[in-house]
C-alpha positions as CSV (number, residue, x, y, z in Angstrom):
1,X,187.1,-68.5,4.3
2,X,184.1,-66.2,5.8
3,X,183.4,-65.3,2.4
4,X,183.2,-68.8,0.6
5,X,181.0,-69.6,3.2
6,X,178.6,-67.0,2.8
7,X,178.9,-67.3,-1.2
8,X,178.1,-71.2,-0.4
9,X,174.7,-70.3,1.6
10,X,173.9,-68.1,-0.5
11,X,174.1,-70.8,-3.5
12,X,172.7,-73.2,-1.2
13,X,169.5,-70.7,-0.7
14,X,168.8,-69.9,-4.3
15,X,168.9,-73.6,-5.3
16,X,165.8,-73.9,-2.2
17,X,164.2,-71.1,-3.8
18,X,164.6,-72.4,-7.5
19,X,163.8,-76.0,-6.2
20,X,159.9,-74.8,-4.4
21,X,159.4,-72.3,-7.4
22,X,156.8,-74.3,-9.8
23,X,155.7,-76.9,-6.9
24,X,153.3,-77.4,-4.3
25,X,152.7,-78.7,-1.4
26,X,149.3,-81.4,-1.4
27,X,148.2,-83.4,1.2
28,X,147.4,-87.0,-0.2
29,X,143.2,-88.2,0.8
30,X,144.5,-92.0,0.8
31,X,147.3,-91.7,3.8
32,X,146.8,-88.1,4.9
33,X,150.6,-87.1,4.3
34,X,151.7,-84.0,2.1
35,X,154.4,-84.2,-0.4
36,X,155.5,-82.1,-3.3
37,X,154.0,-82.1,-7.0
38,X,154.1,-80.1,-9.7
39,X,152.1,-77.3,-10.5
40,X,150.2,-78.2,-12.8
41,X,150.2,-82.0,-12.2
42,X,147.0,-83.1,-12.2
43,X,147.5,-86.9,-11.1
44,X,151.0,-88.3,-8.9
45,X,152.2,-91.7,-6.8
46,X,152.0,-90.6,-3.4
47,X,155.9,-91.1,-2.0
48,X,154.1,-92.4,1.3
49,X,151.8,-94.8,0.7
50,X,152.7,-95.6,-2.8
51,X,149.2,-95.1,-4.5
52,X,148.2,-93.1,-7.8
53,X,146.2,-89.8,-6.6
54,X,144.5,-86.7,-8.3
55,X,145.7,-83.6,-7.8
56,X,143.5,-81.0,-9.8
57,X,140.8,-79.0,-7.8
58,X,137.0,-79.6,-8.7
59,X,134.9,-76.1,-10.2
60,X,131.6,-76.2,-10.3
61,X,130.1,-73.2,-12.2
62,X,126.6,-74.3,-13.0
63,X,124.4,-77.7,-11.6
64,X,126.3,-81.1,-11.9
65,X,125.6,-84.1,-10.6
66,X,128.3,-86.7,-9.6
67,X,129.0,-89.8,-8.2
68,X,132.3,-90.3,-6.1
69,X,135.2,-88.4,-6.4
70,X,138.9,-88.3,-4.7
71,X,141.6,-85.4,-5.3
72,X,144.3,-83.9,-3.5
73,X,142.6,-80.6,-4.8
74,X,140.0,-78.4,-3.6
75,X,136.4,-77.9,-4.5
76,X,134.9,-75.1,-5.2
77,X,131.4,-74.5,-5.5
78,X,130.6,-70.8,-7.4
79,X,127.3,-68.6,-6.4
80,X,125.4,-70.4,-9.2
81,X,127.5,-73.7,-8.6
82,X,125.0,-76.5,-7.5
83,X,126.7,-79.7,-7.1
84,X,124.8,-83.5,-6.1
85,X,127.4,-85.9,-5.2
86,X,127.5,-89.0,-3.6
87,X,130.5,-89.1,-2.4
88,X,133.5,-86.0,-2.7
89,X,136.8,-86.5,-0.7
90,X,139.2,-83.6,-1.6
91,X,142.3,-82.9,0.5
92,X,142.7,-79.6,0.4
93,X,139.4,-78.1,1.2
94,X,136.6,-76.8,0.0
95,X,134.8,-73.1,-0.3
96,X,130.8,-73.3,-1.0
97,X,129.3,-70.4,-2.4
98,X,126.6,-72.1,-4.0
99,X,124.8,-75.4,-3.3
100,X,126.2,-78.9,-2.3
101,X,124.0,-81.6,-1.5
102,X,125.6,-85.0,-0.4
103,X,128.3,-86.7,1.5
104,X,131.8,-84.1,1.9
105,X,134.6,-85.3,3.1
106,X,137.7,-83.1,3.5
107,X,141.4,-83.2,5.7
108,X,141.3,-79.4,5.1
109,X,139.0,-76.6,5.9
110,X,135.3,-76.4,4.6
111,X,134.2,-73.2,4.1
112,X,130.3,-72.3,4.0
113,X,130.1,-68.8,2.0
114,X,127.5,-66.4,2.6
115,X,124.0,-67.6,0.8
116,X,125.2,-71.5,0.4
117,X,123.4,-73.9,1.4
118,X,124.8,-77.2,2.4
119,X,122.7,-80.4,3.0
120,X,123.9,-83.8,3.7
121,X,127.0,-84.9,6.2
122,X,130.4,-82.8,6.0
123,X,133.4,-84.6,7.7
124,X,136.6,-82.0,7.9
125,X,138.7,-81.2,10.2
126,X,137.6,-77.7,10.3
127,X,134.4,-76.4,9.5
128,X,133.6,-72.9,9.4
129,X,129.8,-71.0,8.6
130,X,130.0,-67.3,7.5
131,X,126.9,-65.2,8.6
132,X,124.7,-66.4,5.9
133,X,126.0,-69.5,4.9
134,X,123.0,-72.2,5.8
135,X,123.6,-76.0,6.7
136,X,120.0,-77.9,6.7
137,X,119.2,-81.7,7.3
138,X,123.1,-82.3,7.5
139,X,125.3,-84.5,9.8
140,X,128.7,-82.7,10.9
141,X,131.6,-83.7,12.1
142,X,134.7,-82.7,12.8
143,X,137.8,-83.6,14.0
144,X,139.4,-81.6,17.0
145,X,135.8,-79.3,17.0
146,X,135.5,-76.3,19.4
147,X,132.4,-75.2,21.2
């Protein structure tokens, strides 16, 4: 009996591992809930609050200008990046390396790499300046900040 048992768990624990393999986790920027999606999926229904999302991160290699964005993603702006946008709400967080001017809105961590520059407002839950990273004429705010 010991031994069915075991062999059981053991099934049990490779169908878990097999299930999360080729998922992830995203946190949705309508309701602020996570749930599961497919690795690759770049759009889903939210299973909380029943609304069509993005998924897919947003690159910036070189200088784009946007209007709003939403995405369960992350942004990432590269050394050369430099990125206008009105309005950018990603769920994940973001990591600037480059420039981003305009409003930022995240439920993740913001990250302010060495040599970026960040102007505008930045709402996140956490914000965090590397030595060198530079935030001019911008509003801040954060939820649960520190001194």
């Amino acid at each position: 009996m010991a031994t069915r048992a075991k062999q059981r768990n053991g099934r049990q624990r490779d169908e878990e591992r097999a299930s999360s393999l080729g998922h992830q986790e995203v946190p949705c920027y309508r309701c602020g809930e996570w749930f599961r999606v497919g690795e690759n999926a770049l759009t889903a229904m939210c299973p909380h609050c029943y609304r069509g999302v993005d998924i897919g991160d947003v690159v910036v290699k070189k200088r784009q200008k946007i209007g709003t964005i939403k995405t369960c993603g992350s942004l990432f702006v590269l050394p050369k990046g430099r990125l206008v946008a009105t309005e950018l709400t990603v769920g994940a967080g973001a990591r600037i390396e480059g420039r981003f001017t305009g409003l930022l809105v995240s439920r993740g961590l913001v990250e302010v790499m060495p040599g970026a520059i960040v102007q505008g407002e930045i709402r996140a839950s956490r914000l965090v300046v590397h030595r060198g990273g530079v935030i001019e004429n911008c509003r801040v705010e954060t939820k649960g900040a520190r001194a």
